[in-house]
C-alpha positions as CSV (number, residue, x, y, z in Angstrom):
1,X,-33.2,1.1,69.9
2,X,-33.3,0.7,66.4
3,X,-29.7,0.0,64.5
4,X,-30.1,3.0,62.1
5,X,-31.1,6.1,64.1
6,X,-31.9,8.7,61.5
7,X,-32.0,12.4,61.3
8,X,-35.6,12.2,61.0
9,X,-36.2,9.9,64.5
10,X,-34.2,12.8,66.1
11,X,-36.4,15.5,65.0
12,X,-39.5,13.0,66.2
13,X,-37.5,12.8,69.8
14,X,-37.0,8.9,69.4
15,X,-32.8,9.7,70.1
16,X,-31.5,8.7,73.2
17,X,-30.4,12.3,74.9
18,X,-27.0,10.2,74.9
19,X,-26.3,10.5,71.5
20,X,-28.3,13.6,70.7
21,X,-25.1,15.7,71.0
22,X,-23.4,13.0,68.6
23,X,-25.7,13.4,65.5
24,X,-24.4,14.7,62.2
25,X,-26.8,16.8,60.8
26,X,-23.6,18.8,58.7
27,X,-21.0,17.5,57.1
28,X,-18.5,20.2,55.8
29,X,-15.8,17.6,54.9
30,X,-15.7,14.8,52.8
31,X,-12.7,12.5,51.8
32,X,-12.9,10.8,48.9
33,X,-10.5,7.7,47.8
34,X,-11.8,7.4,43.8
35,X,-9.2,4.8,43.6
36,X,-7.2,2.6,45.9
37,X,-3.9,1.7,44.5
38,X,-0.9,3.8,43.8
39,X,2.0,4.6,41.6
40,X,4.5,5.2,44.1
41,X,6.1,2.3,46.2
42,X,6.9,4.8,49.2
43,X,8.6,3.7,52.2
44,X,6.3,4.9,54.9
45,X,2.8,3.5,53.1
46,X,1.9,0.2,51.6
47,X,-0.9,1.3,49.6
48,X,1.2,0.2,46.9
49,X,0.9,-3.8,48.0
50,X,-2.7,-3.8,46.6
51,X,-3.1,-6.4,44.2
52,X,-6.7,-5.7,43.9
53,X,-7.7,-2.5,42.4
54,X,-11.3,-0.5,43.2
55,X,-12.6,2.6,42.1
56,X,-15.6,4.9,42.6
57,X,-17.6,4.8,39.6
58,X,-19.6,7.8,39.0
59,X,-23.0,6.0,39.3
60,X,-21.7,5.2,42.5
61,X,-21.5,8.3,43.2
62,X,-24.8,9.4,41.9
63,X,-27.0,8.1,44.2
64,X,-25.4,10.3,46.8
65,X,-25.3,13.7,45.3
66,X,-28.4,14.7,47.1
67,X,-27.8,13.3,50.4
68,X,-24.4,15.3,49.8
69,X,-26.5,18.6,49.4
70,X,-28.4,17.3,52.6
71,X,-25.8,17.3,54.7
72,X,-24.5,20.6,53.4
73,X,-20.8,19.1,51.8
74,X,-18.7,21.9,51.2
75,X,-15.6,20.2,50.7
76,X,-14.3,17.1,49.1
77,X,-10.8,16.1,49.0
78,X,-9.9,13.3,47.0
79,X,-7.3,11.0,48.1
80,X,-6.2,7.6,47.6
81,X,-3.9,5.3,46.4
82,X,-3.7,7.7,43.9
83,X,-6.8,9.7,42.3
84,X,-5.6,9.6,39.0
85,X,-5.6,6.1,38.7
86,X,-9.3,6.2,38.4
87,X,-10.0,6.8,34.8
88,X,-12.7,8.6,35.6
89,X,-12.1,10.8,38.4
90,X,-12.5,13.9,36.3
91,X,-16.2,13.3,35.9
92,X,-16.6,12.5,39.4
93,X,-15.1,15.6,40.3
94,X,-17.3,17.5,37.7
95,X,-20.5,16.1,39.6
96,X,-19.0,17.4,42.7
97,X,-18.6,20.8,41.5
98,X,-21.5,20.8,39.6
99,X,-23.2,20.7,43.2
100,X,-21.3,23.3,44.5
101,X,-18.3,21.5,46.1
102,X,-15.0,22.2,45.9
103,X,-12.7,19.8,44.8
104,X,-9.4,19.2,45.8
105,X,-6.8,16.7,44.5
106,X,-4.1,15.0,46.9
107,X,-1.3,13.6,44.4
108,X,1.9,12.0,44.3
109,X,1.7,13.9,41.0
110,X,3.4,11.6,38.5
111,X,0.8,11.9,35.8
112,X,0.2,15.7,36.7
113,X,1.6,16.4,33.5
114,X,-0.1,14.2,31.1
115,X,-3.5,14.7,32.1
116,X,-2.9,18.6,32.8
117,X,-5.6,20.3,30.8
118,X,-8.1,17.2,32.6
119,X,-6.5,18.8,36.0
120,X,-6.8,22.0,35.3
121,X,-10.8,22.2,34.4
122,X,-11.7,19.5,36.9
123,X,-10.3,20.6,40.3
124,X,-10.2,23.7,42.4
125,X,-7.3,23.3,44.0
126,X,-4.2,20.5,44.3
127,X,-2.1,19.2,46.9
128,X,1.0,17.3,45.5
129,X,3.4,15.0,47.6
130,X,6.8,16.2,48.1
131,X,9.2,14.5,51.0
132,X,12.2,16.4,50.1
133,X,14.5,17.4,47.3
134,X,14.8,15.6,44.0
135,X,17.1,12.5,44.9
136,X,15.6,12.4,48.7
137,X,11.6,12.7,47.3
138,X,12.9,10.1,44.7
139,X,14.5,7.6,47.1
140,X,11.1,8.3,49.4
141,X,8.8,7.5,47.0
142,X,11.4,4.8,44.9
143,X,10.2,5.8,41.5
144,X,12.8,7.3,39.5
145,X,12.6,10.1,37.9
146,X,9.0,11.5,40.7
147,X,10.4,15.1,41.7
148,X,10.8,15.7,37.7
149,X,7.6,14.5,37.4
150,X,6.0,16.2,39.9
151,X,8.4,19.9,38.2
152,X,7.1,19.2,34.7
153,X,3.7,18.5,36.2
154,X,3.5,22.0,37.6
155,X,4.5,23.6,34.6
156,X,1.9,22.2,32.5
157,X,-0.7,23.3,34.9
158,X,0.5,26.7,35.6
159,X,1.0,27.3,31.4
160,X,-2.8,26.4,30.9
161,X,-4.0,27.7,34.5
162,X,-1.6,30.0,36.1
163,X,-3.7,31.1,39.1
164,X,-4.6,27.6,40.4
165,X,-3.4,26.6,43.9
166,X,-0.9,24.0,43.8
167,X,0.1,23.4,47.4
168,X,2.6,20.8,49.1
169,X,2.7,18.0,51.8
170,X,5.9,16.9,53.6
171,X,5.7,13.8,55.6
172,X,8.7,14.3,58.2
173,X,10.7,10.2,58.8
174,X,14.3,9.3,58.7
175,X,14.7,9.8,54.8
176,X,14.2,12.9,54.9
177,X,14.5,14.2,58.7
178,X,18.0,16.4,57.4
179,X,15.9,18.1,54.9
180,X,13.3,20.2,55.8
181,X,14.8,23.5,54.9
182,X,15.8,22.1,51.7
183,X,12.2,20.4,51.1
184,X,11.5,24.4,51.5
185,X,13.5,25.4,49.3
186,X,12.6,22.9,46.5
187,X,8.9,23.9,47.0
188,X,9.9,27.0,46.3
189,X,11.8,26.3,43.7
190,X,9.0,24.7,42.0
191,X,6.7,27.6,42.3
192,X,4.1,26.2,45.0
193,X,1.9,28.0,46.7
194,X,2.5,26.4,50.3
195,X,3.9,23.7,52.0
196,X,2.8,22.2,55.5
197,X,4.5,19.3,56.9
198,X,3.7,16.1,59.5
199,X,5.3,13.4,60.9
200,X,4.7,10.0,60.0
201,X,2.0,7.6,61.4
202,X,4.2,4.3,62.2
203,X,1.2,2.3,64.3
204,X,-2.1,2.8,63.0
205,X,-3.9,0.6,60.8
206,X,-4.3,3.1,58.1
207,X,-2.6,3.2,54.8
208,X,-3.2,-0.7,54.0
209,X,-1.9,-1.8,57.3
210,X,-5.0,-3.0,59.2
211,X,-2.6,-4.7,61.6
212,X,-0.5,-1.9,62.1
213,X,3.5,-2.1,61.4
214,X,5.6,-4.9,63.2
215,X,8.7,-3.2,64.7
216,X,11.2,-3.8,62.3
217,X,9.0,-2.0,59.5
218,X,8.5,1.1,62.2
219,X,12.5,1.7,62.4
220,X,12.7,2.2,59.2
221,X,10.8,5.2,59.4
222,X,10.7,6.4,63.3
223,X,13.7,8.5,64.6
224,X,16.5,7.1,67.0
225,X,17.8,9.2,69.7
226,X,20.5,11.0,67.6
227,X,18.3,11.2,64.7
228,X,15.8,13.4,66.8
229,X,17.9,15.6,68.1
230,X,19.2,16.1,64.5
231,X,15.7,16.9,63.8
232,X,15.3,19.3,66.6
233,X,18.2,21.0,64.7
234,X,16.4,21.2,61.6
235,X,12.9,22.2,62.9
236,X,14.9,25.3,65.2
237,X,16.8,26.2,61.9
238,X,14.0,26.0,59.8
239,X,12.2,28.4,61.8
240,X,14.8,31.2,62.7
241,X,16.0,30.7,58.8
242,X,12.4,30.5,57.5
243,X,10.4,33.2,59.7
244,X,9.4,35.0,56.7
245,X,7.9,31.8,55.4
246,X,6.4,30.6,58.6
247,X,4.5,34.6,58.9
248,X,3.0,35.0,55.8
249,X,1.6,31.0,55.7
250,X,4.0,29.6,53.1
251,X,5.3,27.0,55.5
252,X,1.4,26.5,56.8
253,X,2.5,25.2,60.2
254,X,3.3,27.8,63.5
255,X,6.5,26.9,65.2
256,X,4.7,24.9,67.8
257,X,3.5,22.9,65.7
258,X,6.6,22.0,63.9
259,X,8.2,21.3,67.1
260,X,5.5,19.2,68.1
261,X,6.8,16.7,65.3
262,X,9.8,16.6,67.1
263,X,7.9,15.2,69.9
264,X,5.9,12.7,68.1
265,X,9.2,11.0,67.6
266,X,10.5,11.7,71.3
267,X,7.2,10.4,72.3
268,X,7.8,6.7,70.3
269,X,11.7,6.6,72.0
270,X,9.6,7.4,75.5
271,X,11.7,10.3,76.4
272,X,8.2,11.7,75.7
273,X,4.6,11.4,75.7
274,X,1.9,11.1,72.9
275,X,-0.8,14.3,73.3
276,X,-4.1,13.8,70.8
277,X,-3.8,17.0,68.5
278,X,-6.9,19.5,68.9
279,X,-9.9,17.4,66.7
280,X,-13.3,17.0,65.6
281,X,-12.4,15.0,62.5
282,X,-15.4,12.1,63.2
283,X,-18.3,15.4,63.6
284,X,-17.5,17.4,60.8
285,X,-16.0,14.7,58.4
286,X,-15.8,10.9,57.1
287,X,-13.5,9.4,54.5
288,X,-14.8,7.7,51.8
289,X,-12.6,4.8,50.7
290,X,-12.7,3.3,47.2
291,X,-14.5,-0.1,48.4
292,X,-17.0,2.5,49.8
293,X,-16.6,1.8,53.4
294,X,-17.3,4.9,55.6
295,X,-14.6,6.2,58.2
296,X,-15.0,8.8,60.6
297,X,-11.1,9.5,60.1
298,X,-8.4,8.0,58.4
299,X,-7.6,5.8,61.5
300,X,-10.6,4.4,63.2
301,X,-12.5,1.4,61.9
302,X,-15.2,1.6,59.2
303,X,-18.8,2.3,60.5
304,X,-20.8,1.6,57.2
305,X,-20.7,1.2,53.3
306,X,-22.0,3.3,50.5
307,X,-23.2,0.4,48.9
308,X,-25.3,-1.1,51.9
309,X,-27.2,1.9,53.3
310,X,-27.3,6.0,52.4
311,X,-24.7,7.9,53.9
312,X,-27.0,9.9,56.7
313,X,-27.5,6.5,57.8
314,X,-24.2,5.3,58.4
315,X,-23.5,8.8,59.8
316,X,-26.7,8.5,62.6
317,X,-26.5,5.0,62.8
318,X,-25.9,3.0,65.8
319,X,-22.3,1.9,65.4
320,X,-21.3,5.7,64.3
321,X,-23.1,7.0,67.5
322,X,-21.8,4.9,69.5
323,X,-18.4,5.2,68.8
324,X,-18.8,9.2,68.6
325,X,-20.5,9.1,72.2
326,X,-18.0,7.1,73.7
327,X,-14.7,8.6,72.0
328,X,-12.2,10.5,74.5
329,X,-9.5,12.0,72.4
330,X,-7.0,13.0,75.1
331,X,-6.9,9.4,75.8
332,X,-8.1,7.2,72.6
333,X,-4.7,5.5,72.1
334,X,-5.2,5.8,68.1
335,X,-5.9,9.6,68.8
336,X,-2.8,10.2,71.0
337,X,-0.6,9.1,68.4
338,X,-2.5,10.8,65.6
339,X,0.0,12.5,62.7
340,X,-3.1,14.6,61.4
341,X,-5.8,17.1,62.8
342,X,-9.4,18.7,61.9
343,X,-11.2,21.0,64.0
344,X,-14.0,22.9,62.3
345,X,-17.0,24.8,64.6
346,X,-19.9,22.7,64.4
């Protein structure tokens, strides 16, 4: 078989009836990493160790535009490090939506503010991180001064854009496991549209880790007993106190689903056990990363680079079939730990 197996070869009936169920022929979901350092020096990532920085240039980007069309993009989320780090991620967002695709920003949102009028034309919608109230998001992220930031931020953009989505992410560890009705509140305060939260990935080799986390570095974000029965606590409170909330999609998350970060910790103490969420992240999306390596998720190894071949090739290549063909959520141990879910119809 040839190492690049191409949408064309399967239309020809030169694919393996193996991995004819595997090929990618749409591609609803991209994620995009424009740059890969950040801002923020937050306790559960370690992005913010690269010394190197990278970004996606938009002739980078250009060649791709029409294999993006090909493949029917709809959707391209940039994420990082942090996107505004790029000093020209406007403009590759304005080639994205010149195409059609929405855009969507994830921030820690420290320069929110400054660049507003840049935000507010160049994006469709934005997702900020929040980890809790002012001094527990500030003592999360250890840069002083970030929930103001992120506060002033949104009132820049809502003064020149008042209707634009401005949503929040919570990511549920021991800072902040006391604090999800206040991390509610605060998004309220603040004027957001939603918030959704998930628990923290301690093990993977995302987030600059390739190794994963040595135990010591895990503690300080995992749960111990007492600490997740505190959460428990929290999540039950939050959902009685909350309902209102949790029904009309503010707090994005069902009640299962909340409680099911409770587990996830339970799961790492062994008093429970790791269940894959409900996905079809590697068929329906890839991650992009700065260095242009292709990912069919966040947390499984690269399969190709932007820079070395088009991106229906890395999709319908060998290595990307092969892992697609041969993947078994329920029991991939990377997927039964996963903090994170897609499932979109193919």
């Amino acid at each position: 078989m040839s190492s690049l197996i191409s949408i064309s070869a399967a239309q020809r009936g030169e694919v393996n009836e193996e991995f004819e169920a595997h090929l990618i022929r749409n591609l609803p979901v991209i994620v995009l990493s424009p740059h890969n350092r950040c801002n923020c020096r937050c306790m559960m990532c370690d992005i913010w160790r690269i010394q190197e920085s990278r970004n996606v240039t938009p002739e980078d980007l250009q060649p791709h535009l029409s294999q993006f069309r090909k493949l029917g993009v709809k959707w391209v989320v940039f994420s990082g490090g942090e996107p505004q780090l790029n000093p020209q991620w406007s403009e590759l967002a304005g080639s994205l939506r010149n195409q059609g695709i929405r855009v969507t920003i994830l921030t820690a949102g420290l320069l929110l503010e400054s660049e507003a009028a840049m935000v507010a034309a160049s994006v469709d919608d934005i997702i900020v991180s929040l980890d809790g109230p002012a001094e527990v998001h500030n003592r999360i992220r250890r840069v002083a001064g970030a929930f103001e930031k992120i506060a002033a931020g949104i009132s820049a953009l809502r003064k020149i854009r008042p209707e634009i989505p401005i949503r929040a992410r919570c990511t549920v560890q021991k800072a902040n496991h006391l604090s999800l009705r206040e991390t509610v509140q605060a998004a309220i305060g603040l004027g957001l549209n939603s918030i959704s939260f998930l628990a923290v990935d301690a093990s993977s080799g995302a987030f600059n880790r390739e190794s994963g986390w040595p135990e010591k570095q895990q503690e300080r974000v995992l749960l111990n007993g007492e600490e997740v029965e505190h959460l428990d606590y929290e999540v039950e409170h939050l959902i009685c106190e909350y309902g209102l909330e949790l029904q009309s999609g503010f707090v994005t998350e069902k009640p299962e689903k909340l409680r099911k970060i409770v587990r996830h910790f339970r799961a790492y103490l062994g008093t429970d056990r790791h269940v894959a969420p409900r996905c079809n992240a590697p068929w329906v999306s890839a991650v992009i990363e700065a260095s242009g390596e292709v990912r069919p998720c966040f947390f499984h190894p690269s399969i190709g680079n932007i820079h070395r071949q088009e991106l229906p090739e890395i999709l319908n290549g060998e290595k990307a079939l092969r892992f697609r063909a041969s993947l078994d959520i329920a029991n991939d141990p990377i997927c039964r730990k996963c903090v994170c879910s897609l499932y979109l119809p193919r």
